[in-house]
C-alpha positions in Angstrom: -15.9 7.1 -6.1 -15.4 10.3 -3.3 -12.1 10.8 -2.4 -13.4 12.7 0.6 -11.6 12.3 3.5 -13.4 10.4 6.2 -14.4 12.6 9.0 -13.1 11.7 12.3 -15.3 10.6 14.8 -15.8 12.5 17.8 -16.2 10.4 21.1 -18.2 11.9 24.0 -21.4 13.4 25.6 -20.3 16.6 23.1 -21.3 19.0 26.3 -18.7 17.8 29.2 -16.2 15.8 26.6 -15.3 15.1 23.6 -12.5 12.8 22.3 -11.5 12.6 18.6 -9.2 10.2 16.8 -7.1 12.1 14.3 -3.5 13.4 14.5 -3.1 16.9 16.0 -2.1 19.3 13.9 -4.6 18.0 11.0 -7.7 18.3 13.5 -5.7 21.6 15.0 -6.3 23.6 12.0 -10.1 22.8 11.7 -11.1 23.7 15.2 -12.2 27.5 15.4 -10.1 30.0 16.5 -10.5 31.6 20.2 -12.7 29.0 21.3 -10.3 27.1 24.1 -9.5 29.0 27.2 -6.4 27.0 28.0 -4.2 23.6 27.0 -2.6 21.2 29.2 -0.7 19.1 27.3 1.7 16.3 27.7 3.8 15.6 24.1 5.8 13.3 22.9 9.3 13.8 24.0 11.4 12.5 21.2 13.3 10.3 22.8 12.3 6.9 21.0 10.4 5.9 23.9 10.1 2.1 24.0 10.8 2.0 20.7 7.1 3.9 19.8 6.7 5.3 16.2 4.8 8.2 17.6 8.3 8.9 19.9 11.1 9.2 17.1 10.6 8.4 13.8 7.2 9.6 12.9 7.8 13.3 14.3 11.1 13.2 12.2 9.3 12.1 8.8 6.3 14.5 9.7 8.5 17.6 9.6 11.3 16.8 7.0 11.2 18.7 3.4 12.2 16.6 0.6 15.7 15.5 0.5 16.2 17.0 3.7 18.4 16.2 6.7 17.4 16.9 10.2 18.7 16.2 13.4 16.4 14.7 16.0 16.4 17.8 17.8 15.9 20.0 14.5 12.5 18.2 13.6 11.3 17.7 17.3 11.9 21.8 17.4 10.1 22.6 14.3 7.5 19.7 14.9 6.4 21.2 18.5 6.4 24.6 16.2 3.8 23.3 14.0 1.2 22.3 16.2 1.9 25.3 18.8 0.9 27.2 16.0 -2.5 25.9 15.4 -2.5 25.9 19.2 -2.3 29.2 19.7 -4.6 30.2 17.4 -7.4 27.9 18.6 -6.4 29.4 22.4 -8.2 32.3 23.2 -6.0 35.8 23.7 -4.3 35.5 26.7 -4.7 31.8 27.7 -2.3 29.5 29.6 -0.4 26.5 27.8 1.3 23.6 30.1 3.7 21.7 28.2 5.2 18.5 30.1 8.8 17.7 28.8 12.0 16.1 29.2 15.0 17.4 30.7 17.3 16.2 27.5 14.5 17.7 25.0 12.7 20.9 26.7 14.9 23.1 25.4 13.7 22.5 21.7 10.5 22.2 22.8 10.3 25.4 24.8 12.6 27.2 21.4 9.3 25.9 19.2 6.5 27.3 21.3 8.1 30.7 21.4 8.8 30.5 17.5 5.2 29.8 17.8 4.5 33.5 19.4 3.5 31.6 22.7 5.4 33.6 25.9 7.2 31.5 28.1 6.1 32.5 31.6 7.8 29.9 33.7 9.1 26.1 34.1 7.9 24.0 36.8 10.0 21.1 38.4 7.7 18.2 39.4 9.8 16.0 41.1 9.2 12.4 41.5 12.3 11.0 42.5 11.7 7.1 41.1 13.2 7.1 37.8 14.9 4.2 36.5 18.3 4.7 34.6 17.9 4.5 31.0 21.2 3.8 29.6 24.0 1.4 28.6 25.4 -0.4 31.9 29.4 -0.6 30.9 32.0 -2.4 33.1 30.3 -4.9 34.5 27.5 -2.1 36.0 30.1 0.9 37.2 30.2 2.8 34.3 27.2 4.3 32.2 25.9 7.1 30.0 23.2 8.7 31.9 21.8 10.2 35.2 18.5 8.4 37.0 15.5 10.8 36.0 13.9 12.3 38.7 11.4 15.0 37.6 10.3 16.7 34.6 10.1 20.1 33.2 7.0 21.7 33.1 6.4 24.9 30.3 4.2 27.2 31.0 3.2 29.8 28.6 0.7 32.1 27.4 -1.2 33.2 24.5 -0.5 37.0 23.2 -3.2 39.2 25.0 -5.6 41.1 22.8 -3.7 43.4 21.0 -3.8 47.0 22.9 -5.0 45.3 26.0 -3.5 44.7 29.8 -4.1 41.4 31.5 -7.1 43.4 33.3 -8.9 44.6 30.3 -8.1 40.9 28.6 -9.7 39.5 31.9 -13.0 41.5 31.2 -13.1 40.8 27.4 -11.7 37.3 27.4 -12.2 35.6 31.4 -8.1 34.9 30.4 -4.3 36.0 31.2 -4.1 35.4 34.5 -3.2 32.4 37.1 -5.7 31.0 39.7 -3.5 31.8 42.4 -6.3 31.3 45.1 -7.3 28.1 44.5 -4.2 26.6 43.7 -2.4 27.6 46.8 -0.7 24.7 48.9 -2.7 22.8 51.1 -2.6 23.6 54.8 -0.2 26.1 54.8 -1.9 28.2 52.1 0.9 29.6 50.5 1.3 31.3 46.7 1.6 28.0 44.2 5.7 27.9 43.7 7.2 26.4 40.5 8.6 23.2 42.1 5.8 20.3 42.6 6.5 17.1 44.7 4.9 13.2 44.4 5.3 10.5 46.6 7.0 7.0 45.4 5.2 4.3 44.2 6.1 2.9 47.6 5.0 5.4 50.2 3.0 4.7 52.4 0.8 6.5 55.5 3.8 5.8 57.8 7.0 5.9 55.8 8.4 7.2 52.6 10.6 4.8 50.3 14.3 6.3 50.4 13.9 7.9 47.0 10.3 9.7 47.0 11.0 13.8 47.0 9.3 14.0 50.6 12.2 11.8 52.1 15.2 13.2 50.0 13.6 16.5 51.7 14.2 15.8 55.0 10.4 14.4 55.3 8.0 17.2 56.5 10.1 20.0 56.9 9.3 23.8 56.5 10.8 23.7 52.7 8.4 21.0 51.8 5.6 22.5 53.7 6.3 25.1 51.3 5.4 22.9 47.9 2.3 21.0 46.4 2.8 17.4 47.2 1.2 14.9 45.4 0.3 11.4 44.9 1.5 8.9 42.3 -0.9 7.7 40.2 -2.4 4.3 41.7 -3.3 1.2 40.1 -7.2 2.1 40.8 -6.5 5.1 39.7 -4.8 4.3 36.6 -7.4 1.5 35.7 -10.7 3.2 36.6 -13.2 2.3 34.0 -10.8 0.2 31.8 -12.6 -3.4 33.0 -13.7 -4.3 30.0 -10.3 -3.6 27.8 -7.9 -6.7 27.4 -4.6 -6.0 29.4 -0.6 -5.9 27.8 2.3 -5.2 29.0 2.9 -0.9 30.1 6.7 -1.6 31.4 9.0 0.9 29.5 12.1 -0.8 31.1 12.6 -4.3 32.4 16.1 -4.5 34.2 16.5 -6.7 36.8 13.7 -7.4 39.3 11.3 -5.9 37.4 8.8 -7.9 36.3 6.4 -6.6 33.2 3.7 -4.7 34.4 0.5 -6.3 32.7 -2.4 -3.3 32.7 -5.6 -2.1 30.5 -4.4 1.1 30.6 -1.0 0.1 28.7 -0.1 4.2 27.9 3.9 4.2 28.9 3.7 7.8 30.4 0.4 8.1 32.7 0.2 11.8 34.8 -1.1 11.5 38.3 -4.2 13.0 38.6 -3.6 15.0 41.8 -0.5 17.0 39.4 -2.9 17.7 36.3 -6.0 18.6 39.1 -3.6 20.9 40.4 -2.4 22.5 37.0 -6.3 22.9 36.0 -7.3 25.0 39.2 -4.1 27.1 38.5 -4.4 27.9 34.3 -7.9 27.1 33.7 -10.8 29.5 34.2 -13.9 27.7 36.6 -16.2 26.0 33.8 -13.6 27.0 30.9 -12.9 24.8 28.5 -9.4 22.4 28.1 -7.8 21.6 25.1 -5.5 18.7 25.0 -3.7 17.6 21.3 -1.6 14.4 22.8 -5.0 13.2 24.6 -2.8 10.1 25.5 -4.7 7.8 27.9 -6.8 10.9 28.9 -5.3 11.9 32.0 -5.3 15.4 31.0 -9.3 15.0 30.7 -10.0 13.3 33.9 -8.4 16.0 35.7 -10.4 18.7 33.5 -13.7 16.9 34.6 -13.0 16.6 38.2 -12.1 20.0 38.5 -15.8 21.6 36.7 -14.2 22.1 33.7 -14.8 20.7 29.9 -12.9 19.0 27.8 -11.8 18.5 24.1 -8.9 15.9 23.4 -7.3 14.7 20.2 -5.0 11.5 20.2 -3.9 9.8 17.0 -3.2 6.0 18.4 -5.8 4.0 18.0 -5.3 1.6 21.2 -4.9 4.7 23.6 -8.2 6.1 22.0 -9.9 3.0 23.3 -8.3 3.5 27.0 -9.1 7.1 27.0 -12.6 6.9 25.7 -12.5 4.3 28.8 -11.6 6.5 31.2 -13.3 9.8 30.3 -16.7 8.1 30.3 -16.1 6.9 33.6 -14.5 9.8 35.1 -17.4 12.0 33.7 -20.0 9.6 35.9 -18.3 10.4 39.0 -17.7 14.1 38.2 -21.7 14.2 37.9 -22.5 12.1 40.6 -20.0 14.0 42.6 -21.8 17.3 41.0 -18.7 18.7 40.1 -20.3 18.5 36.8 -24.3 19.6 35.6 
């Protein structure tokens, strides 16, 4: 009997997308080198999430030697090292990284991508404002062990250049090493991208702003804001778009009081609004380049890629986000042709 490994299968139209099942850093090391021209990626946080495996305990056993003892933070740091690694070397010289994160984790994050030889370049704050506290109520409710989350971190990095080479000459050889600047300048106003991105509550509507959406805590419209990308939250239709035919769960991270379980298709606990990872693919991606994302998630990361001209390669280890993100891709693809965004 072969004790080949089984080859993973590779979901897509293999010319706009492609979606494989397999866990990152495995299916990192056999992609060829050089042959992605950026990565927009959102990782696992390790912060036990919900209770999910794929949050905690399985980056923790992933990374520990025998008989070894590491911190949460210690394997999350040398996990994120690992497949940066394999990232960069699949990234072509000179191309751009976005890394999502967590304000209580980042810092490990961000200490394994540059232990990776990746060059931090900036952090962006995408503020959302509608967190929910995640922690112990103590004294009857007055007391407690955490702050309300209202944005996360956003790496960015870059691939080394071409040794010998300035960001001009890399341009020539490579089409990478520098931002989009043009095309992601703010709406209306037209100014440079800054490193501070806004989205509206879940709540917002045309008229009014719900007391805790960025825009409102701003002062509403105000020079400052004018200043910023502003974005959407991800909507239901959004969110669900080509996921009719996949049986619905429960996608509620936390159920405290008068907050009933949110029963979806699209059951992925931490979904990116498309108008933030559109606007992070006009600003690190070349036109027509090609997106690598290694935590493919629900496939929010490929949506974005496909509605902005670009193609895409995701890898994502879960099984039953596989099935929503095959889901979405083949319907976000449809529209990105019919829109011809796509040939």
């Amino acid at each position: 009997m072969s004790t080949r490994t089984a080859k993973p299968i590779l979901y897509g139209d293999r010319k706009r997308w492609g979606l494989v099942q397999a866990d990152a850093l495995d299916l990192l090391r056999q992609l060829p080198p050089h042959s992605a021209d950026a990565a927009l990626i959102d990782p696992p946080y390790s912060l036990d999430i919900a209770g999910h495996g794929w949050d905690g305990k399985d980056i923790r056993r992933a990374v520990a030697n025998d008989g070894e003892r590491l911190s949460a933070p210690e394997a999350f740091q040398r996990w994120t090292w690992g497949w940066a690694l394999e990232a960069k070397r699949v990234l072509k010289p000179g191309a751009f990284i976005a890394v999502f994160g967590s304000p209580r984790t980042t810092h490990r994050a961000a200490a394994g991508l540059e232990d990776a030889g990746l060059e931090l370049r900036d952090t962006l704050m995408w503020m959302y404002g509608t967190g929910v506290p995640k922690t112990r109520r103590l004294s009857e409710g007055t007391l407690g062990t955490a702050l309300k989350p209202t944005y996360e971190p956003v790496l960015i990095l870059r691939a080394p250049l071409q040794k010998g080479c300035s960001v001009e000459t890399n341009l020539k050889a490579w089409g990478t090493g520098a931002l989009n600047i043009d095309a992601a300048r703010v709406p209306i106003s037209g100014y440079w991208p800054a490193n501070v991105a806004l989205s509206h509550g879940q709540l917002c509507t045309s008229q009014r702003c719900q007391s805790d959406c960025p825009m409102a805590l701003l002062g509403g419209a105000t020079p400052p804001a004018s200043r910023l990308l502003f974005c959407a939250k991800a909507s239901a239709a959004e969110r669900e778009a080509g996921c009719q035919e996949l049986p619905v769960r429960s996608a509620q991270i936390y159920r405290g009081k008068g907050r009933p379980a949110r029963i979806r298709a699209n059951h992925h606990p931490t979904i990116k609004p498309s108008a933030v990872m559109r606007w992070l693919t006009r600003l690190l991606v070349p036109p027509g380049g090609l997106v690598l994302d290694p935590f493919a998630g629900s496939g929010s990361t490929g949506v974005a890629a496909m509605l902005e001209g670009r193609q895409f390669l995701g890898i994502e280890r879960e099984r039953e986000y596989v099935q929503v993100a095959r889901a979405r891709l083949t319907h976000w693809a449809a529209v990105a042709v019919q829109e011809e965004v796509l040939p």
